[in-house]
C-alpha positions in Angstrom: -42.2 18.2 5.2 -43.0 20.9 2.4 -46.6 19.0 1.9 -47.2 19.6 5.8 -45.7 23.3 5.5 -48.4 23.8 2.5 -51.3 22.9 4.6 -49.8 25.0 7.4 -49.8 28.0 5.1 -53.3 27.4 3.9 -54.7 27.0 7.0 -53.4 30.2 8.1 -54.1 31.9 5.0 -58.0 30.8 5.5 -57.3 31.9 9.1 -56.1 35.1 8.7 -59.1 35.8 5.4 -61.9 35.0 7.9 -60.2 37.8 10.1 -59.7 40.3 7.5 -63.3 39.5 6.2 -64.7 40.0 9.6 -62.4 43.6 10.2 -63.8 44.7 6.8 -67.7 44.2 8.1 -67.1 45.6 11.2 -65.2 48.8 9.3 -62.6 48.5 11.5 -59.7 47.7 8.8 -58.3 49.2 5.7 -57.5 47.4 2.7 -54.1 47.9 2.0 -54.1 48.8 -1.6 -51.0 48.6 -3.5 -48.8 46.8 -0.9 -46.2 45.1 -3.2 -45.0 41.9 -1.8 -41.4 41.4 -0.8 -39.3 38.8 -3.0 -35.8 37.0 -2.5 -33.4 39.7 -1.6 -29.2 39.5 -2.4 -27.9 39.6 1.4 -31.0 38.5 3.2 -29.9 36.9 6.0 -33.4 36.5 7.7 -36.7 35.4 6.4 -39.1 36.6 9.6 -42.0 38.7 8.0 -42.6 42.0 8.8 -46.0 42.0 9.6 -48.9 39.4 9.0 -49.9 40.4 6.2 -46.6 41.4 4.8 -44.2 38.9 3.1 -40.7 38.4 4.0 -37.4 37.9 2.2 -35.9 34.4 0.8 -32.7 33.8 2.5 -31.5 32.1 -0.8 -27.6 31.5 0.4 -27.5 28.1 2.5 -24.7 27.3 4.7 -22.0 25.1 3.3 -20.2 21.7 4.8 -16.6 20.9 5.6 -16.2 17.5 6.1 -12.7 15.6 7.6 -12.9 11.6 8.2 -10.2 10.6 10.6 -8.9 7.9 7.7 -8.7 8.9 4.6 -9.2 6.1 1.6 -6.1 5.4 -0.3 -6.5 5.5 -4.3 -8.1 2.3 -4.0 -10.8 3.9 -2.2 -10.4 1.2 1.1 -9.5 2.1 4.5 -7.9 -0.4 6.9 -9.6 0.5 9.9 -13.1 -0.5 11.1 -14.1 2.3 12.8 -14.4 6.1 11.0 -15.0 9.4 12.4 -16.1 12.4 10.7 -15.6 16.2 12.2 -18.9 18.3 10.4 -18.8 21.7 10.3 -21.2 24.3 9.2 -20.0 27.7 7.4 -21.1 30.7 6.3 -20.0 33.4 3.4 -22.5 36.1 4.6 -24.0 37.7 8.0 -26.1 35.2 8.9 -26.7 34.6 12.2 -28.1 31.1 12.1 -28.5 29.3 14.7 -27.3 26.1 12.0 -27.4 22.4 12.8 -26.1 19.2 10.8 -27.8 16.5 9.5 -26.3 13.3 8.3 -26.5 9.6 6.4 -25.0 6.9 5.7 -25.4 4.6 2.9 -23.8 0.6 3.3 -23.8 -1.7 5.5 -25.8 -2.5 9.0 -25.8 0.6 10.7 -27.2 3.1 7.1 -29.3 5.5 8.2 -31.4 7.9 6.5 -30.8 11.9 6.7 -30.9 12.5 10.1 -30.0 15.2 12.6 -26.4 14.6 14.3 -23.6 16.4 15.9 -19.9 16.6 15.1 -18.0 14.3 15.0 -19.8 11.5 13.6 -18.9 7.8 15.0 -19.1 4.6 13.2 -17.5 1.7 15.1 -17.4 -2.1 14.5 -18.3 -1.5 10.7 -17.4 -4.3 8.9 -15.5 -5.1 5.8 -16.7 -4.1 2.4 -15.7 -3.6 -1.0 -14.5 0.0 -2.2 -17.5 2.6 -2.6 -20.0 0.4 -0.3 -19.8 3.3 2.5 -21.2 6.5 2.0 -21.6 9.5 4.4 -22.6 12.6 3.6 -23.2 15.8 5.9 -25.4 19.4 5.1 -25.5 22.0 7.2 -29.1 23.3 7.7 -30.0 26.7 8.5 -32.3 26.4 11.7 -33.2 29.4 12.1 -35.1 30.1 8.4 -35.7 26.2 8.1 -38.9 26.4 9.8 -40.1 29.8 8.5 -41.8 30.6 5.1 -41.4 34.3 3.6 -44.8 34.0 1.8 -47.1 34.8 4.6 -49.6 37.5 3.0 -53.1 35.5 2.4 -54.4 38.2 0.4 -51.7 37.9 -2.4 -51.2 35.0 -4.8 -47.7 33.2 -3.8 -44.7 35.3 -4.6 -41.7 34.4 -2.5 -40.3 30.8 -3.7 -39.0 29.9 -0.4 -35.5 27.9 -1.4 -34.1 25.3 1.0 -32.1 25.8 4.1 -29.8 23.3 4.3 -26.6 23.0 1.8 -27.6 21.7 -1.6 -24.4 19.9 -1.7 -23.6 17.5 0.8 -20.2 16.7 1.4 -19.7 13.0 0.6 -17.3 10.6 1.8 -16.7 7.0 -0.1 -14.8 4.5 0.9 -14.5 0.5 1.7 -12.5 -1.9 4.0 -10.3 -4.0 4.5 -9.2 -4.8 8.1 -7.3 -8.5 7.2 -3.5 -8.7 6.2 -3.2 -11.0 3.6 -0.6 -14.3 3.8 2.4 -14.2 1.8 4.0 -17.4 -0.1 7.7 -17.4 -0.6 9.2 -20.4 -2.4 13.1 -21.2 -3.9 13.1 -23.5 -6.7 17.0 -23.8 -6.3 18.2 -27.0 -5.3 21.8 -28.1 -3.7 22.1 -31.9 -2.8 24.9 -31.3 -0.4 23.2 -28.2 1.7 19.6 -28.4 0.6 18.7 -25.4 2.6 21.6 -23.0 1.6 21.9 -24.0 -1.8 24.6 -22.7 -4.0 23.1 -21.2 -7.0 25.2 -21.1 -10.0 22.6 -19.6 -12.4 22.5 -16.0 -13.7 19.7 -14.9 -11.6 18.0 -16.9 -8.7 14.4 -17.9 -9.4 11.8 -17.8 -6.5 7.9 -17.9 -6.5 5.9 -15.0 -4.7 2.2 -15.5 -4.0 -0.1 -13.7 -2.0 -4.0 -14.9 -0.3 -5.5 -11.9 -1.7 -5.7 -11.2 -5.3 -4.1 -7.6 -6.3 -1.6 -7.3 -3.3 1.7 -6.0 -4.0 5.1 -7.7 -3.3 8.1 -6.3 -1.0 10.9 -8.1 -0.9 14.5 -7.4 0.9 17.7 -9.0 -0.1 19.8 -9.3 3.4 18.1 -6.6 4.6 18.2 -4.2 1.7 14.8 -3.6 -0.5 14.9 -5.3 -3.5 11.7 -4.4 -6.2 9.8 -7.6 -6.9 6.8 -9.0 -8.0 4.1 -11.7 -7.3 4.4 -15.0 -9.7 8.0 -16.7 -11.5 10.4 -14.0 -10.6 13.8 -13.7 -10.5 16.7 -12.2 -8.1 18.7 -11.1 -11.1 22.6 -10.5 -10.8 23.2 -11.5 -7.4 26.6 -10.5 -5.5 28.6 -13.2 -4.1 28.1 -14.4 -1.3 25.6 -15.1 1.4 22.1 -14.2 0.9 18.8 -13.9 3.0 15.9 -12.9 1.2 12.1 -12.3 2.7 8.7 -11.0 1.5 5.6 -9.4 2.3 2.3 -9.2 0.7 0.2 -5.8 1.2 -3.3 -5.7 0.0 -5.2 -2.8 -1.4 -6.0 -1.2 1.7 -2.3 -1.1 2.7 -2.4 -4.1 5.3 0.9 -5.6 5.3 1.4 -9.8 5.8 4.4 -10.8 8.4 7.8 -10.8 6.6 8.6 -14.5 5.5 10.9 -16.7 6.9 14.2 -15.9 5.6 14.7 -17.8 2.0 18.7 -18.9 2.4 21.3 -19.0 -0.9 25.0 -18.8 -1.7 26.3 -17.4 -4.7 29.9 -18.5 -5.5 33.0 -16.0 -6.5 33.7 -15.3 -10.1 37.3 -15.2 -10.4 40.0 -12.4 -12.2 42.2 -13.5 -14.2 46.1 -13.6 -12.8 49.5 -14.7 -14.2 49.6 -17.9 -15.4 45.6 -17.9 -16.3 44.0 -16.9 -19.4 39.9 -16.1 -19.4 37.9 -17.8 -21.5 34.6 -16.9 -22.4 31.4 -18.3 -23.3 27.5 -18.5 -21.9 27.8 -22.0 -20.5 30.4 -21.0 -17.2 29.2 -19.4 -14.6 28.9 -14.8 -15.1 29.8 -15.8 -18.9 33.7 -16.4 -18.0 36.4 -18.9 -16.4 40.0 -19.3 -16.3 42.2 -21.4 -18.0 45.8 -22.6 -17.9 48.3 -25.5 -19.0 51.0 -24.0 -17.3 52.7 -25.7 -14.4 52.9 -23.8 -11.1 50.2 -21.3 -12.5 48.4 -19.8 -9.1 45.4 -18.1 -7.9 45.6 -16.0 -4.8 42.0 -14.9 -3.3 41.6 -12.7 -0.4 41.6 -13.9 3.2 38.4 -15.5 4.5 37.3 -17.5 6.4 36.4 -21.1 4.9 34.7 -24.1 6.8 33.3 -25.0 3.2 35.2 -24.8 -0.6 34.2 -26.0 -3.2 36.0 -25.6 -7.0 33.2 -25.2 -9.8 34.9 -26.7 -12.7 34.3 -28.8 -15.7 36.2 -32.1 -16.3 37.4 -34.5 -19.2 39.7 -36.4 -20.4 43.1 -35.1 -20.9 42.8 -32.0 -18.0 44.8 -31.9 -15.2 44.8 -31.6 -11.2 45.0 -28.6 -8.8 45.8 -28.6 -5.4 44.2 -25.9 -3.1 44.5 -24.9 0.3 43.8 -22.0 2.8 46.2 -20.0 4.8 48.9 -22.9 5.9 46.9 -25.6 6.5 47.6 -29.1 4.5 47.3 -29.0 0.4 44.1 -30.6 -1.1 44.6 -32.7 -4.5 41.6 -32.3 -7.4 42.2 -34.2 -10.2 39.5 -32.9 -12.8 40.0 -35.3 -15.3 37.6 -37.7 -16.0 34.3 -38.0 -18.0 33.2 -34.8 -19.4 30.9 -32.3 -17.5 30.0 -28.9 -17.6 29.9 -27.5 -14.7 31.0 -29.6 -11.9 30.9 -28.6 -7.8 34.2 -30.1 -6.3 34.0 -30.3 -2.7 37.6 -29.7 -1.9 36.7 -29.0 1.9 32.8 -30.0 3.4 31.3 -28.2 6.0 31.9 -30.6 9.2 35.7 -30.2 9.1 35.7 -27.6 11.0 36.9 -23.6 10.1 40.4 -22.2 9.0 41.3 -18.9 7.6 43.2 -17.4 5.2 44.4 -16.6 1.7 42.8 -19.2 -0.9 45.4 -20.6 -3.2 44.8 -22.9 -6.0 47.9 -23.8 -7.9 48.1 -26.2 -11.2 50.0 -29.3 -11.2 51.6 -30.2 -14.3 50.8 -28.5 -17.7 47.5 -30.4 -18.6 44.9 -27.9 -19.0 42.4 -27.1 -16.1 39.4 -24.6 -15.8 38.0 -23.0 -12.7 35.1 -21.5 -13.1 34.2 -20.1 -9.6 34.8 -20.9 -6.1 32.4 -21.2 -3.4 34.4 -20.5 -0.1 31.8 -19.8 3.5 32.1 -20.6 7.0 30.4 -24.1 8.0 28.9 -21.9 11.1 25.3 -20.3 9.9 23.9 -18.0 12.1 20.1 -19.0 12.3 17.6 -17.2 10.3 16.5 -14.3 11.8 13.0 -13.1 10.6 13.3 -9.8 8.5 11.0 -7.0 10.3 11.9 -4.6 7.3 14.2 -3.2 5.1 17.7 -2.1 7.0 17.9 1.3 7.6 20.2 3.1 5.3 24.0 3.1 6.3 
């Protein structure tokens, strides 16, 4: 452009010399002595010469560029979207009237282009994924109405107007990549219960569960019957649970803030540590179950828990030789016998009632028979009635 504006110019300087050179034979012209040429003027808004043989002023203040993209990238620099949309605008700081267009390029992908003139907004559709900083558009404004006019017009004088450009010397840039995928997430329990494989009863002090995602960097959410839990991918551990029954779920979202399904509802039970009462001493040490149990040798000695409703007990207890027997029952329904003596274990799981006989409700009593000594760890008391897994769709809102 500037090498085709040069020959322009010289063509019209030699032009306009074989006129003056003619006028100046005929005696028809004047030389104009001491005409000082014009230069680059603060505030000159226009760079139409006066005269032909007279220079005119460098507008030397291009417009400027605002730029908005109708997604902005996240601090990852991706978008999740495939299509973008920029509004270009040119502005001013002084009295020029323009008129002032926009031109525009994009660098990345299958539909780059080189500077080009375009209109605002800007479309991009159907663009497809691509890592962080692959895209770039940029916008400048361009001052038509000086672009395609050079101050330095007087042939008789050597150059003296540097004509600057007319367009902003500072694009406005946008960078940015995508990612229009959700990733998968993996959720897997490593607890294990023989008698209900998939509601296990986990005795541990936190519950151990594997989180993977497809995509490499994505971040873990995870909700804990309903309620957002932080988490995070690899070995990791629910720690502390409350009693009771749990429903835990995950999601992976990736870089670009695409979110996977919530899983499938990961199901556990975590038994009831117990208070001590009259009759019951507490015991500690890091082998029972929240670092505690009860103890007593005295006959009659009783535990009263709270009304529930029970289609499943169990007793977590150890055994030996030389302890004694409990009997246990709920509400006012028949007594059940545990003897926990026997060969020595830690930390046993007495079924006192299983799950297919059916639901009762009331208090929980366990009382000691005789004055051999018993522990009871914890007690594991749920309906035999689960309602089915519902899939989480999010954290529950707040009560």
């Amino acid at each position: 452009m500037e090498k085709q504006r040069a020959a322009v110019r010289s063509a019209v300087r030699l032009g306009v010399v074989a006129l003056v050179a003619g006028a100046l034979v005929a005696g028809a012209l004047v030389p104009l002595a001491g005409a000082a040429p014009a230069e680059a003027e603060p505030g000159c808004v226009d760079e139409t010469a006066p005269g032909i043989l007279q220079d005119g002023c460098d507008d030397s203040t291009p417009p400027d560029t605002t730029l908005t993209a109708s997604t902005t990238p996240n601090a990852a620099g991706l978008v999740d979207v495939s299509t973008m949309t920029f509004a270009v605008q040119a502005q001013v700081s002084d009295a020029d009237p323009g008129p002032f267009g926009l031109e525009c390029t994009l660098a990345g992908g299958p539909q780059a282009h080189d500077w080009r003139a375009c209109t605002s907004p800007v479309t991009y559709a159907d663009l497809p994924d691509a890592a962080a900083g692959t895209y770039v558009f940029q916008a400048r404004a361009v001052d038509l109405g000086d672009a395609a006019r050079n101050p330095d017009v007087n042939p008789l004088l050597p150059p003296a107007v540097a004509d600057t450009p007319d367009h902003d010397p500072t694009p406005a840039t946008v960078r940015w990549g995508q990612d229009t995928r959700a990733p998968f997430v993996f959720v897997t329990s490593t607890s294990y219960d023989e008698i209900t494989p998939t509601q296990p009863v986990v005795t541990g002090a936190g519950v151990p569960i594997r989180l993977n995602s497809s995509e490499a960097g994505s971040t873990i959410e995870c909700t804990d019957n309903g309620r957002p839990v932080a988490c995070s991918a690899g070995r990791w551990e629910l720690e502390d649970p409350r009693a009771g029954r749990h429903r835990f779920a995950a999601r992976a979202v990736d870089a670009a803030g695409n979110a996977s399904a919530w899983s499938e509802p990961v199901e556990f039970f975590v038994p009831r540590n117990l208070t001590r009462q009259r009759g019951w001493k507490k015991v500690r040490d890091a082998g029972w179950f929240r670092g505690d149990a009860l103890t007593s040798s005295r006959r009659g000695a009783r535990l009263v828990l709270p009304r529930a409703k029970v289609g499943e007990l169990r007793l977590i207890a150890p055994s030996g030789p030389g302890f004694g027997k409990v009997r246990v029952r709920v509400g006012r329904r028949a007594w059940h016998v545990v003897d926990l003596s026997g060969p020595k274990a830690a930390m046993r799981q007495v079924v006192v009632i299983d799950r297919y006989s059916g639901v009762r409700s009331g208090r929980i009593v366990i009382e000691t028979l005789g004055r051999k000594r018993v522990v009871i760890d914890a007690v594991v008391a749920r309906p035999n009635r689960f309602p089915a897994a519902i899939r989480t769709d999010g954290p529950a809102p707040a009560p």
